[in-house]
N, C-alpha and C positions, 0 to 999 in steps of 0.2 A: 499527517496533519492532526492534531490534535482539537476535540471539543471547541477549547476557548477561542481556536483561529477562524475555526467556520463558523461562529458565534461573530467573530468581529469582522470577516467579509460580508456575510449576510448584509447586512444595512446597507450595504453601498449598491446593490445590484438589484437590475427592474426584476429578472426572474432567474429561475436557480435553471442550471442545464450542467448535466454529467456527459461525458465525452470517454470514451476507451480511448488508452495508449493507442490506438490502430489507426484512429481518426473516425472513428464511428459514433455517432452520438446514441445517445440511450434516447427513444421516444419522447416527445415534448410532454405527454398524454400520462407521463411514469406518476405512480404514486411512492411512499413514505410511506411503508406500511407497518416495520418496527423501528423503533430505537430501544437499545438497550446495552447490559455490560455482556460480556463473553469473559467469562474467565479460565482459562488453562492452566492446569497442576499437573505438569508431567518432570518426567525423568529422562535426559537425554541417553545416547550410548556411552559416557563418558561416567556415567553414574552419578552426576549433579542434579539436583531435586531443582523443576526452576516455575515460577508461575507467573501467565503474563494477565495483563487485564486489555482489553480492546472494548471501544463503545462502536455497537453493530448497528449501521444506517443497511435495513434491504429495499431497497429499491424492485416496484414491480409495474410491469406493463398490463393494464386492464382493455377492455373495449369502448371504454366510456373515453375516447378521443377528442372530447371538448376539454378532458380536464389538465389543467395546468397547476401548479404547483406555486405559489408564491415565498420570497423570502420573510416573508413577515408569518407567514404559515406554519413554514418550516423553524421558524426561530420559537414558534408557539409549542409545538411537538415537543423539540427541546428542550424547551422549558418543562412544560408536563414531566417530561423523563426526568430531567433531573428529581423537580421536587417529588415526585412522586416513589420512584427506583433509587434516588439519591445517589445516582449517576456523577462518577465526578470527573476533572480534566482527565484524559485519558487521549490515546491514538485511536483514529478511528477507520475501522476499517468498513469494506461496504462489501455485501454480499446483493450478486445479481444476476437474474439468470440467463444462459446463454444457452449452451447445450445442454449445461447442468449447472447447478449453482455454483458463479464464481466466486471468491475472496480479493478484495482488491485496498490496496492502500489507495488514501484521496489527495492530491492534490491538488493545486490555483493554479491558473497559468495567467490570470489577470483579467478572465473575460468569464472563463467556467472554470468546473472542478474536471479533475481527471481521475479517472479509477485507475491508476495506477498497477500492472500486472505483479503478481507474488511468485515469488520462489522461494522454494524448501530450500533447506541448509542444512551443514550437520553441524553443530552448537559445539563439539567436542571433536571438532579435526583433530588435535593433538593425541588426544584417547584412542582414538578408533580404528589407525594402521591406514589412514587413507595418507599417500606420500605427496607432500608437495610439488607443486605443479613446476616443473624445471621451465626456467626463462628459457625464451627459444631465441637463437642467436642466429644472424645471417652472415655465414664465415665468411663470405665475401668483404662484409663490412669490418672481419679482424685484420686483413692481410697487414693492415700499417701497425696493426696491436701486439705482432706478433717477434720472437725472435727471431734474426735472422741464422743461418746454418754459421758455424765458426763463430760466431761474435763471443759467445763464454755467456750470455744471459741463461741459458735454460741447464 
């Protein structure tokens, strides 16, 4: 999800609530404690130079259990960031901690956002000798696909 989309859900909703892929909600109590850009300048195995930009929401759980988070709050934050960091549309991803700080993509599901789980890649499959993953077939389902003995097809 991008900046400008949770810029335009915001106004519709009484309060903001994040959810794990797992079904587990992040605490009512979570604060907003950065926004900002993350930018990575790397080099994959493949030897392509590539750089991404991510706008980082960290979400943290305090002891202060009265406090809740409003979307008019959160739209204000945003705002700050932008004008201030000059923050601009971008993907955003959200770091939060569980056993250790996670990375999570956000998305809507129509009610809350969801931290969406990340997974590594390798950017340069074709470069790097890993072999494509061969379709797996259930011979069973050839038997009608197949030549019969004597016919002259194979």
């Amino acid at each position: 999800m991008n900046l400008s989309k949770i810029k335009e859900i915001l106004p519709a909703l009484d309060n903001v609530e994040f959810q794990l892929e797992n079904g587990t909600f992040v605490p009512e109590h979570f604060h907003v404690t950065e926004i900002g850009v993350i930018t990575k300048h790397f080099i994959d195995c493949g030897g392509t130079i590539r750089n991404e930009k991510v706008v980082n929401f960290q979400l943290w759980n305090a002891n202060d259990f009265e406090h809740r988070l409003k979307p008019t709050k959160l739209l204000n934050i945003i705002k700050l960031s932008e004008d201030k960091l000059g923050i601009e549309d971008a993907e955003i991803e959200v770091e939060y901690q569980s056993e250790t700080i996670g990375k999570y993509d956000l998305d809507f599901n129509g009610n809350h956002f969801v931290l969406k789980n990340k997974q590594t890649a390798c950017l340069a499959s074709d470069a790097c000798g890993i072999p494509a993953e061969k379709q797996k077939v259930n011979l069973a389902e050839l038997k009608d696909a197949c030549c019969k003995p004597n016919s002259g097809c194979c």
